[in-house]
N, C-alpha and C positions, 0 to 999 in steps of 0.2 A: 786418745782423750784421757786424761789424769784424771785420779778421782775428784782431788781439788776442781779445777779447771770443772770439772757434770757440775759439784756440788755451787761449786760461784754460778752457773749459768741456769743452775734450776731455781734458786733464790732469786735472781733478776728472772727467771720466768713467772715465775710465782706475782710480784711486783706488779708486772704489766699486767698479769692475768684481774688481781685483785684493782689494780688502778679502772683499767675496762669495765668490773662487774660493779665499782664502785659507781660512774658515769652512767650503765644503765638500769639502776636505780634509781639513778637522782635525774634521769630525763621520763623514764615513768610516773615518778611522784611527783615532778613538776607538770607534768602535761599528763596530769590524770582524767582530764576530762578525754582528752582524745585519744588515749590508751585505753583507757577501760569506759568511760562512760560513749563516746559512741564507733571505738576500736571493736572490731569484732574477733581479735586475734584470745583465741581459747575461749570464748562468747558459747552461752549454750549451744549455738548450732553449731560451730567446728567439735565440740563434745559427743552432740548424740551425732555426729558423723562418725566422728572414731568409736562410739561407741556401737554403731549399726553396721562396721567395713568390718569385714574379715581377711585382713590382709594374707598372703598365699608367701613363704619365705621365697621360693623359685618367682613370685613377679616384683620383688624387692627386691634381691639380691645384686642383682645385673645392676642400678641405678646407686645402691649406697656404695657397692665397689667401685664404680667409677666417681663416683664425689668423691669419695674420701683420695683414691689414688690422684685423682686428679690435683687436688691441692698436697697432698706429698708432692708429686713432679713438678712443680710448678714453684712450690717453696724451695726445693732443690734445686732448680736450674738459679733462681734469684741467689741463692747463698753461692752460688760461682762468680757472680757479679760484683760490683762495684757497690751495689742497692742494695744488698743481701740483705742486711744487718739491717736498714729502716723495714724493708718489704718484712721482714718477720716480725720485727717489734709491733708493727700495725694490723696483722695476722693476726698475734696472739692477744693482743687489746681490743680489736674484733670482737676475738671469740666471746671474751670475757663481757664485752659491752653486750652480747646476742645473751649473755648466759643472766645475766642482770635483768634484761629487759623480763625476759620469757619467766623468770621466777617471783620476780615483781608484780609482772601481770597475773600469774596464778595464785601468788599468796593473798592479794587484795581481791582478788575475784572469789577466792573456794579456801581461804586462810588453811589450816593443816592438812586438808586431802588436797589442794594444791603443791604443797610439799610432796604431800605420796606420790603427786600425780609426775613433776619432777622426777625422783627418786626411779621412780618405776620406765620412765621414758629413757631412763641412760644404761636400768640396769639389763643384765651382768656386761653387757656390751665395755661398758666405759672401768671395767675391772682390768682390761685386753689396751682398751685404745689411747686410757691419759696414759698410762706407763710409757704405752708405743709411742704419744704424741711429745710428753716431756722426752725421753730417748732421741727422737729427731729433731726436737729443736736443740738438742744440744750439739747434736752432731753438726748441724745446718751452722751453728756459730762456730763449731770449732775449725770447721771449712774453710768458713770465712776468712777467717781469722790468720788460719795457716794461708790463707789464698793471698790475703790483703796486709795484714798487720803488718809495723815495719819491725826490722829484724836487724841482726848483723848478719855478714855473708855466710856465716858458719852455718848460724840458726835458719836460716832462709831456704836451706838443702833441703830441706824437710817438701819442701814445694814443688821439689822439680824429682823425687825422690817417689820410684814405681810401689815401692813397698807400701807409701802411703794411700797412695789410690787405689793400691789392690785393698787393705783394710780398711779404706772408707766404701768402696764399693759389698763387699760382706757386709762390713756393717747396717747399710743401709739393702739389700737384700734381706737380713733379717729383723729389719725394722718392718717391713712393706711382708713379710711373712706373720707377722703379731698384726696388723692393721686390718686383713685378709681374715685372720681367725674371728678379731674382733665383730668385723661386717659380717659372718656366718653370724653370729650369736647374734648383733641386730636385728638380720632377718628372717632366721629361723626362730630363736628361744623370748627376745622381748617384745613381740606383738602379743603373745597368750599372756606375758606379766601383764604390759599394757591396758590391755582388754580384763584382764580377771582384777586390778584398779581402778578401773571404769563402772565397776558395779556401784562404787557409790556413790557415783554425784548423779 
């Protein structure tokens, strides 16, 4: 993977991410009545829940590992595909549409300690996991790309070529090694952030 080639496919990540967080914005502040006025989602009772849980890092641990891995594997086997390339695009416009919605509904509901309260839900977690998650999407298209894209015969060796799947496979061993670190830090170091942000609403 060139550096060019990261730096083009983190710009088009960037894009969808922003297009997504743009969309759930503007479907929160259209449908505020059902978002926030009879939406329960961050509602004082899911609040003084997380604010009364004392979540245990060893009974989180086992469940954020398999979420997170599970959509690596699953984004991975689609980038070997034919769908690769939509399946991620719709992935990462997802995420971005779930990241809209949830800071939408917090900044109208709790305006600047709903920021914190953001801030404080990703950190230091997402210090480990956007690098790891931009890292893999790039990889996941350069896959593609080398799998799919049309080529001359020359260029095409690259596909059928061990050395490449021995360095896509490393690579993506130590993608799913940063992902792993990250999910320790979810669930052992940002439930006490979490919770010591909680104090003020």
């Amino acid at each position: 993977m060139g550096r060019q080639t990261f730096f083009r496919n983190g710009y088009h990540m960037v894009y969808l991410f922003l297009i997504g967080l743009f969309i759930g914005i503007l479907i929160v502040n259209l449908g505020h009545e059902t978002w926030i006025g009879n939406g329960s989602l961050l509602g004082t009772d899911m609040i003084n829940r997380l604010k009364n849980s004392r979540p245990v890092g060893e009974g989180l641990i086992g469940y954020i590992v398999r979420h997170r891995l599970l959509a690596v594997c699953l984004l991975s086997l689609s980038a070997t595909t034919l769908i690769g390339m939509p399946v991620l695009c719709l992935y990462i416009c997802y995420t971005g549409l779930a990241a809209g919605c949830l800071l939408s509904v917090a900044v109208i509901r709790y305006g600047i300690r709903g920021l914190l309260f953001m801030a404080a839900a990703l950190f230091p977690q997402a210090l480990l996991l956007v690098p790891a998650y931009i890292v893999f999407f790039s990889w996941a298209v350069d896959l593609n790309s080398t799998l799919y894209a049309s080529r001359t015969q020359f260029e095409g060796y690259e596909r059928y070529s061990r050395q490449f799947y021995v360095k896509k496979s490393v690579q993506i061993i130590g993608i799913v090694i940063v992902v792993i670190m990250g999910c320790l830090l979810e669930s052992y170091v940002n439930p006490g952030i979490l919770h010591f942000i909680l104090k003020i609403f």
